[in-house]
N, C-alpha and C positions, 0 to 999 in steps of 0.2 A: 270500105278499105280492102284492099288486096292481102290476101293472107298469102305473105310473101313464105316460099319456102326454102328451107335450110340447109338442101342440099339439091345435087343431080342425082338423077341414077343411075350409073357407070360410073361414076367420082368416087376417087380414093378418100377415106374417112378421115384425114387430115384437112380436105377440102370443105367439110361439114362447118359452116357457117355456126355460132354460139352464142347463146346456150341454145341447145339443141335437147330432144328426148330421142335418146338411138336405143334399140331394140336387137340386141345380138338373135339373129333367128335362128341359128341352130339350138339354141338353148331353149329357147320361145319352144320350138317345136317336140324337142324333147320334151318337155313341158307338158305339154300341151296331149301327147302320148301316154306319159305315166299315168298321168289321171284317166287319163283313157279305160287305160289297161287295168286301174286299181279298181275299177267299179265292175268289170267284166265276170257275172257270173255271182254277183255279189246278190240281186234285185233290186239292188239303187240304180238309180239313172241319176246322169248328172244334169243338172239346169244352174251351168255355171253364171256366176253375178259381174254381169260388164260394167258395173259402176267402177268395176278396176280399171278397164281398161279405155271403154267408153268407144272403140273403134269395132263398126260393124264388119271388117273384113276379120279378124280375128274374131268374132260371134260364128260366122259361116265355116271359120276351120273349126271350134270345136263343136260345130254340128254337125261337119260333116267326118269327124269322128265319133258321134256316139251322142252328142246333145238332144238333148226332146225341144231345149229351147235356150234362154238367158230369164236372168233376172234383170232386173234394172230398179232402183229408188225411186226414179220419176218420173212424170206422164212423157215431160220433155226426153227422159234417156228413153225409154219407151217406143215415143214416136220416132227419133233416130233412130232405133235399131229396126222396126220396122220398114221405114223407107229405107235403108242399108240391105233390105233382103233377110233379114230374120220373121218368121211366120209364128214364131211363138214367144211370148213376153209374159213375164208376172211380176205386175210390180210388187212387190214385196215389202209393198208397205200401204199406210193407210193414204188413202185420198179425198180430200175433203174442200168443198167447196164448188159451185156451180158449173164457173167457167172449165174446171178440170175435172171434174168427174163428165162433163160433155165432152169436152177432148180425147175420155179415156174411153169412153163409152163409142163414140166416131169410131176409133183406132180397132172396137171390137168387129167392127164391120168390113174390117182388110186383116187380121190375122185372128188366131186364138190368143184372147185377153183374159188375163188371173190379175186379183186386188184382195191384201189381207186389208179385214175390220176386228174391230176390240170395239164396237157401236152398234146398236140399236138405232140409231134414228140415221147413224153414216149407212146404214142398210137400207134403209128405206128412200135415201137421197141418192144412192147409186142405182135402185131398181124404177125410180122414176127416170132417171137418166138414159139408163138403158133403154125404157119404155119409149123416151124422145127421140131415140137413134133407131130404134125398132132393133134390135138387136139383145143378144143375151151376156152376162158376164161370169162368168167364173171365178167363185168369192171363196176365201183361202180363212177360219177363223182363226185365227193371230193370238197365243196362249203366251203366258211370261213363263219361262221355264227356268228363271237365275237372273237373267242380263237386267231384269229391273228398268223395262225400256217401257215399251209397247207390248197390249197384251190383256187381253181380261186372264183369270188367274186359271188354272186348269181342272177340271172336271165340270162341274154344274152348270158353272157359267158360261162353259165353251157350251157345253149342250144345245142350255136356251136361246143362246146368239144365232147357232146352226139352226136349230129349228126356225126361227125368224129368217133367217136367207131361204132355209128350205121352203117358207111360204110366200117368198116373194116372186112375182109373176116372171119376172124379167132377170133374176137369176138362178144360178146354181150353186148348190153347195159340193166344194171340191176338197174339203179336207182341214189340214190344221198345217199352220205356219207355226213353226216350234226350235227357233234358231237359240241359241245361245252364244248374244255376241260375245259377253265377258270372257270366256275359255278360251278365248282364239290368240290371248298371249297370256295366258298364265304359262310362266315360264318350266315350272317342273311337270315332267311327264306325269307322273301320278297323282298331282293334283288336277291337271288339264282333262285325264280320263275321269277323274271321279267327277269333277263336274257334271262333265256329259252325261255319265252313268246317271246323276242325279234328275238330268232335266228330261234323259229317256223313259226313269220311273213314271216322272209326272204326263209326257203322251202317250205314254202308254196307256195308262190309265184313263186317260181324257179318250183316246182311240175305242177302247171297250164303251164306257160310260154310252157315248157317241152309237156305237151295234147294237147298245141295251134299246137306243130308241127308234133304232131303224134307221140311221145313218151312217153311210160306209163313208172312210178319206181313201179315195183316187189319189191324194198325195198328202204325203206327210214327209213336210218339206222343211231344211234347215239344214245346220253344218256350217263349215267354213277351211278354207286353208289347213289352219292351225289344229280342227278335230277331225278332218273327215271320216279317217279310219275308225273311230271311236265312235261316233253315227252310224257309220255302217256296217261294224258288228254289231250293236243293238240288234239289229233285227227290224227296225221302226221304222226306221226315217227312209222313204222310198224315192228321195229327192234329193241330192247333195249340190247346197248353193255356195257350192267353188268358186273365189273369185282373184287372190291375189296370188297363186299360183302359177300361172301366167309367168309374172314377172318376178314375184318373189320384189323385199325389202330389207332393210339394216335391221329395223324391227321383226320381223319376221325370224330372222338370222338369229336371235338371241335364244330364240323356245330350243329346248332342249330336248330330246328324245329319250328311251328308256334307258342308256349306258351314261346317262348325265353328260353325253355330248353335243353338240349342234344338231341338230336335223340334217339330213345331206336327199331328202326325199324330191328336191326340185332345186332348180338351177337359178343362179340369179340373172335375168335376162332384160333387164331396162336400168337405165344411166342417164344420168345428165352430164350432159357433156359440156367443158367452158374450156374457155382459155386465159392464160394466166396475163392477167391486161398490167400489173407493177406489180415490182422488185424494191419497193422503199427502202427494205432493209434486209440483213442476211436469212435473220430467224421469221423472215413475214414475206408473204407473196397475197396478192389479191389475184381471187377471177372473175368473171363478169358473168356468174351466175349468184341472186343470191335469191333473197324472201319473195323474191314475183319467177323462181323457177325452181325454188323446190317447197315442201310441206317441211315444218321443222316440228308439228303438234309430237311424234315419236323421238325428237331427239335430230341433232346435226346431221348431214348426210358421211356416208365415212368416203373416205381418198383410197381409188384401187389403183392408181399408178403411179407412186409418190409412196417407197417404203418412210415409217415415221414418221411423216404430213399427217396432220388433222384438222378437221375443218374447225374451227372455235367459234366463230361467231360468223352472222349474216347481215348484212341493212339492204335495204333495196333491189339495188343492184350490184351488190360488191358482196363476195364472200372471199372472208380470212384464214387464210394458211398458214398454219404453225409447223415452224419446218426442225427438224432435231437435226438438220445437218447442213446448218447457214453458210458453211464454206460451199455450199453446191447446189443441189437442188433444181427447179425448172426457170428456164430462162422467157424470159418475156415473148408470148407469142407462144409458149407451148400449150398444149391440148390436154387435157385428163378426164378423166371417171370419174363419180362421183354416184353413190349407192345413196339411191332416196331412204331416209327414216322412213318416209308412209309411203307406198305406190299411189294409193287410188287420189289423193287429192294433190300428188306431183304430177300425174296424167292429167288433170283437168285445168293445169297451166297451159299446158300447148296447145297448139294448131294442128299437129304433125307427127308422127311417130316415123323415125328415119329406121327403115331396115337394113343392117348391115350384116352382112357373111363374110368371115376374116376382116378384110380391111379396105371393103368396098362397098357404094349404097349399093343393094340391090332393090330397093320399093321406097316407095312415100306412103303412108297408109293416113289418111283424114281422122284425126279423134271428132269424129262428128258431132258425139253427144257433149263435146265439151262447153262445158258452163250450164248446163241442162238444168236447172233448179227450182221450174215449174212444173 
């Protein structure tokens, strides 16, 4: 099937066909700069996580400001970002299973390839793999530092893991994967640091442990959106896996900084975009965006052009508008905003990311790695 798209480019953003995912690029870019700038000087580099965004054209702007590379979750967002023109990838998480550990291990033979384990015998299944592709991989040990996810626990056991990749013929041992997803919306600032604080104790320590045996981490990698600053004063983490920044979310929006205000550190620069398809009644308008174009797992998306509109509920294709001022309001056929609860899983609804500057497309940009989940 034709993956029909949603707009032109020279077309006025009234013309954007709906539901659509539009991408204000001034904002994108600014974006896309501060983070830039906030690592300069700091000895973190960034290797931001395109499971946000999933489009290799935005991979290649933040390497070509200051990226070593991208993360990604899957062999499939992986292999997209590589044929996109990215040369460095670490999936950032475990991979298991024959037919993908040989996809991943291929993929090591066109760019530089990283893969975290929390396994023993997943180490031994990746260094045969590797062995089949003739090629080498770059294996990240993956420690639980809070998030209670993925992870053998931190010091000993990261040791002996490392030392088992460090004798495997066909790879290398690159350091410790040390994220802490949980922090990343804990709402108060000083809860949000002290976590970090807590899960830096423990790579730290895993980090010495690690020199006691004569193994150094080339990266020691983790962070996110909501802690990076906190990462990188530690001193530790030599890898900040930035990834909803970019766009910023509703959720996102709520974390709090140290004056108990919103965060104002990045811009919100991705929307969905619908059109109001009925008026049934005064206090109600439907659009025709609803559960197959946005993520609701953080909460409703909220209404940015529509003062006292709220989004209330979703079914399929129909999302409900609650209006406080049923004498007025958007007339059938109007256009609005709509700020995703979650970014990364409202990006993996589309085909398309429409770029607009003021109030015109200027780009189409392909989510390529969309639906990626092998």
């Amino acid at each position: 099937m034709t993956r029909r798209t949603p707009a032109k480019v020279g077309s006025p953003l009234s013309e954007v066909d709906t539901p659509a995912l539009i991408v204000d690029l001034d904002a994108l870019e600014r974006n896309l700069e501060v983070m830039a700038k906030a690592v300069e000087g700091t000895g973190a580099r960034l290797r931001p996580h395109a499971k946000s965004h999933k489009c290799p054209e935005i991979g290649r702007r933040q390497m070509a400001l200051g990226a070593v590379g991208v993360c990604c979750q899957k062999v499939s967002e992986a292999e997209a970002m590589v044929a996109g023109g990215i040369n460095n990838v670490l999936v950032s998480n475990q991979v298991v299973g024959k037919p993908k550990l040989d996809r991943l291990a291929e993929l090591g033979r066109e760019a530089w390839v990283g893969v975290c384990v929390d396994d023993a015998g997943n180490v031994d299944d990746l260094n045969v793999a590797a062995a089949r592709a003739r090629t080498k991989l770059t294996v990240l040990v993956e420690i639980d530092v809070g998030a209670g996810r993925c992870g053998v626990p931190p010091g000993e056991a990261a040791v002996a893991l490392a030392k088992h990749v460090r004798a495997s013929e066909q790879l290398r041992f690159g350091g410790l994967q040390a994220y802490q997803g949980r922090a990343q919306h804990i709402r108060d600032f000083g809860e949000r640091r002290r976590a970090v604080e807590a899960a830096a104790i423990l790579t730290r320590q895993t980090v010495h442990a690690l020199a006691a045996d004569g193994l150094s981490c080339d990266i020691v990698g983790g962070a996110g959106t909501g802690t990076y600053a906190f990462e990188t004063a530690t001193g530790i983490y030599n890898e900040l896996q930035v990834g909803s920044y970019v766009f910023m979310d509703a959720d996102y929006g709520r974390n709090l900084g140290a004056d108990g205000g919103p965060i104002d550190d990045f811009e919100q620069s991705l929307y969905v975009y619908t059109t109001v398809m009925s008026r049934p009644a005064g206090e109600r308008a439907y659009v025709d965006a609803g559960l197959k174009a946005f993520s609701v797992d953080c909460g409703m998306p909220t209404v940015l052009d529509l003062d006292g509109a709220t989004l209330e509920r979703a079914s399929d294709e129909h999302g409900a508008l609650i209006l406080s001022r049923p004498d007025g309001g958007p007339k059938l056929g109007d256009k609005i905003r709509l700020i995703p609860g979650h970014c990364d899983p409202t990006v993996n609804l589309y085909d398309w990311l429409v770029g607009i500057r003021g109030d015109r497309v200027e780009c189409l940009w392909e989510i390529s790695a969309r639906g990626a989940v092998l």
